[in-house]
C-alpha positions, 0 to 999 in steps of 0.5 A: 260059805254062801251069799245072799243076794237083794235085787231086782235082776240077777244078771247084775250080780253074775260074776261075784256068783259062786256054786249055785247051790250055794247063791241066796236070791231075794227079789222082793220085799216080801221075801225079805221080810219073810227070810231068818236073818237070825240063822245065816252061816258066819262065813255068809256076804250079803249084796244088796243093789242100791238101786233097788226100784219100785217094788208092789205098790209103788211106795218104794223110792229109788235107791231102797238098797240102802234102807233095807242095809238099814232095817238088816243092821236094826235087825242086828245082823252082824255079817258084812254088807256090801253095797253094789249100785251103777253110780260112783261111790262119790255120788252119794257122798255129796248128799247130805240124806243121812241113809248115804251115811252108811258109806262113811263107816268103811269097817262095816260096809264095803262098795262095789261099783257095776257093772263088775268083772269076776276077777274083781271080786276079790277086791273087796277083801277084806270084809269084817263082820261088826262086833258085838260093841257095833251091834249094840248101839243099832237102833234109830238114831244110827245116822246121826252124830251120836249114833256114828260116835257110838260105831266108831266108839264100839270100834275102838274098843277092839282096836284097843285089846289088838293095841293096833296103833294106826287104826286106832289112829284112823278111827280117831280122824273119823271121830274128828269129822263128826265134831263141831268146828268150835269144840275141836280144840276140846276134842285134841284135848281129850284125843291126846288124854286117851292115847297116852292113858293107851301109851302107857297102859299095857292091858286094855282098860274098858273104862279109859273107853267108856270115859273117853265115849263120854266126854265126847258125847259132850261136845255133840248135839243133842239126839232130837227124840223123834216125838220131841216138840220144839219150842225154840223160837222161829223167825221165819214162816211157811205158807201152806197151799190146800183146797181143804180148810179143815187140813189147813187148820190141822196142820196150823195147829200141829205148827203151832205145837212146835212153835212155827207159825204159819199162813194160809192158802186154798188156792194158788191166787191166794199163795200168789198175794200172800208172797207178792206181799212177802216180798213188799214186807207188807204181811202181818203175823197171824198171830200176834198181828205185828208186821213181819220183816220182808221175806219172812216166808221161807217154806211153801207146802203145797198140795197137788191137786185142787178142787172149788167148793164145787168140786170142779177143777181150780185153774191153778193146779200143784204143779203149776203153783210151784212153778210159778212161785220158783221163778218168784223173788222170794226165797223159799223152800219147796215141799209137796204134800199129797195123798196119792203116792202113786202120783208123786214118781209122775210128778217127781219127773215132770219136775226133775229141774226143781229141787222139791221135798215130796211128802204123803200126807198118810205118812205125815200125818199119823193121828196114832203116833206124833213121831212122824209129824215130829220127823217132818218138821224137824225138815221143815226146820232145817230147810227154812233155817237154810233159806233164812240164813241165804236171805239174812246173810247175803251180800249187800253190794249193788251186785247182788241186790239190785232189782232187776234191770228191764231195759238192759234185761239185767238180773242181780246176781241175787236171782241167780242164787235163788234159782241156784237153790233151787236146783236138783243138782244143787248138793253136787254143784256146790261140791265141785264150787268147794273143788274147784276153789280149793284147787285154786287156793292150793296152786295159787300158793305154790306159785307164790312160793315160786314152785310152778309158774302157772295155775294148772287148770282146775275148773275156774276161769276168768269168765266170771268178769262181766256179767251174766249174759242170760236169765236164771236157768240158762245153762250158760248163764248157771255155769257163769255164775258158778263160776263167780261163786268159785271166785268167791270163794278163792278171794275168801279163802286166800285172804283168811290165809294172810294174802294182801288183797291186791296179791289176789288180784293179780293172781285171779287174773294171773298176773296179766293186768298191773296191779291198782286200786281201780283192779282191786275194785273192779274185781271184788265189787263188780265181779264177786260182790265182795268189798275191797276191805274183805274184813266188811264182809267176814262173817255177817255178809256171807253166803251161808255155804261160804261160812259152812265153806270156811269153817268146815273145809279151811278149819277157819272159825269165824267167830270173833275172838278176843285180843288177849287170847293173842298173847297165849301163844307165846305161852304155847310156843313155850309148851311146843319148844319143850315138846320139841327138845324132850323128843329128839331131833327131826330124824326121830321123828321121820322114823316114827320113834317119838310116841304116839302119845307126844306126837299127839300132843305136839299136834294139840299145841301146833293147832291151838297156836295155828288157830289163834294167829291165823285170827290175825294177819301180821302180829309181829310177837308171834312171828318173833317167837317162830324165829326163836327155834333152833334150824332142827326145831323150825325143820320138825315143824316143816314136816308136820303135814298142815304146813305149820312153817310155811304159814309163819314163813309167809307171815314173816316174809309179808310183815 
């Protein structure tokens, strides 16, 4: 056995060192490049530091590690990988950027965090080598949906021929991440179909596998072909910023081509005008010449450096643009495409308080392929639909819109979220924002079933009162309004979950003030800029990451659903007893002897009937229903981990 390690230094790797001769070290891409990966030992561990730095040329950003892992995997080496960085594994799970995806396939690539002691080498047994299933679907599209599916498909196919039950299992829930919140009752569906065809199948049936990869392959996204053109219609604009008019009419044209249209600037007075009459609502579309609706401009793309005709200095230079229109009202995405890499690191850390995308403009602009291109609007997508949805879906209370106040030097909280958005940190505050108010939730309604008398703290306090004392971007003034966000959300939450809303009133202010309509208001209008009647603001006046808040983390849809589909839960309880009767009592259950099969679809039942009454505050029907099992039946449920029978419980003690 040897290992190979990928790094800058070797210090960093000393204690997993095994006999010298036996230690592989590349230190640079050449040697890389240069290695046959095609001819390694079985029993070979690759390391690979994720902080990898610039290496020759300056064209490598930090955290390479992760893209070789990549191009070793697109290279169909099947040996196990394993990732060693500084940071905690959680940090690079609060992003977003697909490469970070790599850590959430546990089966293929192991996390080592550093610096190490020796005796803890051992902790990352045991490694598995991928499969020939795992290797066969390596190729681009590794880190989206469908490439993930493939890498879990490809794992169950081995799970299956061991008939390991609990993996099986495992690698299902890593499946249920990946589905769209509004196929989930589909994917129960087709996940209770295959175990009882592996129930009751006693040699392992390839084709159950494939059929199963199918069907789900159904309820993702489609891929985007790297060299697609979106045609799709697109509300919103982008302002592109250079000093060449023939590179602006270029990338106009390649816009065009994908049905986003654009406005240009060859300065920054020019940018300046055209997104001060952003705001007012005074701009025209450039195309069809009709007017556009105030803020129609979500993305700025911006050269760095700018020249008059004369080829003299302009006044106003890429990162002085930027600047400005950051503390702008309009909401925007940030882009910066340049054609010196070696300036955009400089640039990266003088602007480090900005969330800003950097692109060169050699790398985006391939005249050989359209696949590059292609990639970068499909971002350019994505960041414009964020900021239009932040700006379409935002509250509409005084609170949050009203101008700014001169004489009480008084921001709408609407300023507040802009800078918010526009922050590097953003993907990690928004984390702990979802943490923090989760937690809440959690206590708030052990306290309200008289567990504990107190909210432990989680990091939410009553500070979000009042308001905010300073400018966007003071640090306290962000931490204040963090802190409402939090407040936002725990309201939401809470009230998706059936609570009154002057229970809620009490409980995030811990019960000290007594209970009246003037506290509800103050509360939820002033402090959160939620209406009294939170039904007024689900789902059309919330912030885009509190629908992605709710959907995604309390499993709430919040799509509208018909009144009839009510009346089908009688029907599934009806399902659900039977269930229940055919499998024995709560004992059998505790000790595992129902089959996976039932289990599964006990679970399917119980997440249909959970799904359409939580749509509902207090339907009487339902709650009958409940209280027509058995004392043994009411009890199975209470052992279901999502708490079934405490959520009709505080339905039938609030009716």
């Amino acid at each position: 056995m040897h290992n190979i390690f990928i790094g800058n230094d070797s210090y960093v790797f000393e204690p997993l060192c095994i006999a010298e001769n036996t230690n592989i070290w590349i230190t640079n891409i050449d040697d890389f490049h240069a290695f046959d990966w095609h001819n390694i030992e079985d029993s070979c561990r690759i390391y690979v530091l994720a902080e990898l730095k610039l290496i020759d040329d300056q064209k490598y950003t930090d955290f390479y590690g992760f893209h070789l892992v990549k191009v070793l995997r697109l290279k169909k080496v099947y040996h196990p990988i394993i990732i060693c960085s500084f940071a905690p594994k959680d940090y690079f799970l609060t992003f977003s950027t697909p490469i970070f995806h790599l850590l959430r396939i546990p089966f293929s690539h192991p996390y080592l965090q550093l610096p190490l002691d020796a005796q803890e080498e051992n902790t990352i047994h045991p490694v598995q080598h991928l499969s020939k299933y795992q290797l066969e679907d390596i190729k681009f599209h590794f880190f989206d949906p469908q490439g993930l599916l493939d890498e879990y498909i490809h794992h169950l196919k081995n799970l299956v021929i061991e008939r390991d039950s609990l993996k099986i299992t495992q690698t299902l829930e890593h499946i249920d991440a990946i589905i769209p919140e509004r196929y989930f009752t589909n994917f129960v569906a087709l996940r209770a179909q295959f175990l009882d065809r592996f129930q009751q199948s006693k040699t392992f049936s390839y084709q159950s596998v494939v059929d199963f990869k199918n069907e789900i392959q159904k309820l993702l996204p489609a891929r985007f072909h790297e060299t697609e053109i979106i045609n799709t219609y697109c509300p919103w604009r982008v302002l592109l910023i250079d000093d060449n008019p023939a590179l602006l009419d270029n990338l106009e044209n390649k816009f065009l081509a994908h049905s986003i249209t654009c406005f240009k600037a060859i300065n920054g007075e020019e940018a300046f005008d055209i997104l001060e009459r952003d705001f007012k609502g005074e701009l025209f579309d450039p195309q069809t010449k009709k007017p556009l609706f105030a803020n129609s401009i979500a993305v700025v793309i911006s050269d760095l450096r700018f020249v008059d005709a004369e080829n003299n200095w302009q006044p106003w230079q890429g990162y002085d643009i930027i600047e400005k229109i950051a503390h702008m009202p309009n909401f925007v995405s940030l882009f910066v495409l340049t054609s010196k890499k070696g300036v955009i690191l400089d640039q990266v850390a003088r602007m480090n308080h900005l969330r800003i995308h950097w692109y060169a403009k050699e790398d985006v602009l391939d005249e050989i392929s359209p696949k590059p291109f292609s990639i970068f609007c499909s971002k350019i997508r994505t960041e414009g639909e964020q900021m239009f949805h932040a700006l379409t879906s935002s509250p509409k209370s005084s609170a949050w819109q009203k101008p700014w106040d001169e004489k009480k030097r008084k921001h709408p909280l609407r300023d507040y979220y802009k800078y918010h958005q526009l922050l590097p940190d953003y993907a990690q505050q928004e984390s702990n924002i979802n943490k923090c108010a989760y937690d809440f939730i959690y206590y708030a309604n052990l306290v309200k079933e008289k567990r504990i008398k107190t909210i432990e703290n989680v990091g939410f306090s009553q500070e979000f009162q009042g308001n905010i004392p300073g400018d966007p971007g003071d640090e306290t003034s962000m931490e204040h309004f963090y802190n409402k966000l939090i407040g936002r959300r725990i309201a939401l939450g809470l009230y998706l979950n059936g609570w009154p809303t002057h229970d809620i009133s009490d409980i995030m202010k811990y019960g000290e003030l007594k209970h009246s309509r003037e506290t509800d208001k103050t509360l939820f209008s002033t402090h959160l800029a939620l209406s009294i009647n939170l039904n007024n603001d689900i789902p059309h006046r919330l912030l885009v990451e509190e629908r992605v808040w709710i959907e995604n983390e309390l499993r709430i849809s919040l799509e509208p659903i018909d009144k009839f589909f009510f009346h089908e839960v009688v029907k599934l309880l009806e399902k659900w007893q039977d269930i229940l009767r055919k499998k024995g009592s709560p004992h059998d259950y505790v000790e595992n002897e129902i089959t996976i099969g039932s289990q599964d679809q006990l679970y399917t039942i119980m997440t249909q009937a959970f799904g359409i009454a939580k749509e509902f505050e207090m339907q009487k029907q339902f709650v009958d229903d409940f209280n027509s099992l058995s004392k043994d039946e009411k009890l199975m449920v209470s052992l279901h981990k999502h708490g079934f029978l405490h959520f009709l419980s505080q339905l039938s003690s609030n009716d």
